[in-house]
N, C-alpha and C positions, 0 to 999 in steps of 0.2 A: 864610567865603565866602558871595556873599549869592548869591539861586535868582536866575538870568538866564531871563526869558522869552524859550519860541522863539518863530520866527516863526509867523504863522497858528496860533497857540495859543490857550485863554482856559478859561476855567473858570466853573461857575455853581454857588452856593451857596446854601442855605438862606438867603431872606430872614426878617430879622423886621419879620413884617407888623404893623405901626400898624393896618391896617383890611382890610375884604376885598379892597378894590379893587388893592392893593399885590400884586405880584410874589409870586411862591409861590417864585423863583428870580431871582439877582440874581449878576451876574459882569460880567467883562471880557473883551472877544476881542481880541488883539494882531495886526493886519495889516500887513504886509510892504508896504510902499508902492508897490515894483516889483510887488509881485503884484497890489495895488488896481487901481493903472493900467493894467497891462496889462488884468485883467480889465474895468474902465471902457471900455478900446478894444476891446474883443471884445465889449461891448455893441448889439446893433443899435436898442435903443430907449433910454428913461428907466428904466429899473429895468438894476440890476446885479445877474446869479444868481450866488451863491456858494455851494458847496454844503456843510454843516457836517455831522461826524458827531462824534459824545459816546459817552463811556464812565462807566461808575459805578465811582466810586471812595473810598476812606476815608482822608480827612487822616491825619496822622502822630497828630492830637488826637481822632480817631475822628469825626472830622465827614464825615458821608456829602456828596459830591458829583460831578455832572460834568464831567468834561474833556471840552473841546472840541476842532477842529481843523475850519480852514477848507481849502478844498481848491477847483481849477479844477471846474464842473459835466462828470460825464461825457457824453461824446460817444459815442455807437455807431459803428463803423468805417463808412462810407459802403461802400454794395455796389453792384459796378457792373451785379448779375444775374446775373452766372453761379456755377450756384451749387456750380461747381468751382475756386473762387477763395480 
């Protein structure tokens, strides 16, 4: 059985760098296409926030790297002032 990537997933890996200017990390992130556009429409300008967090982790081959996960940017509950609410 082959590994199915989820969604809003991705992982970054030890690049091997040819020179300095090269990536010191090098992966893929898999985005959910309902989740892009939505996110794209809950944009107010030309940049789209997405908010990513990683974990360290060690391949099954001992290769240290991070998992990623995209996720909607948090939002603070709006407060309407009182601050018995």
């Amino acid at each position: 059985m082959s590994y199915e990537q989820k969604p809003n997933t991705g992982a970054l890996f030890p690049n091997q760098k040819k020179s300095e200017n090269h990536p010191d990390k090098r992966g893929d992130l898999f985005l959910d296409k309902t989740f892009l556009i939505d996110q794209m429409d809950k944009s107010k300008g030309a940049l789209v926030k997405i908010s990513i967090a990683g974990w360290e982790n060690t391949s099954k081959n001992g290769m240290n790297y991070l998992s990623l996960k995209a996720s909607e940017p948090y939002e603070a509950p709006a407060t309407t002032g009182n601050p018995w609410e």
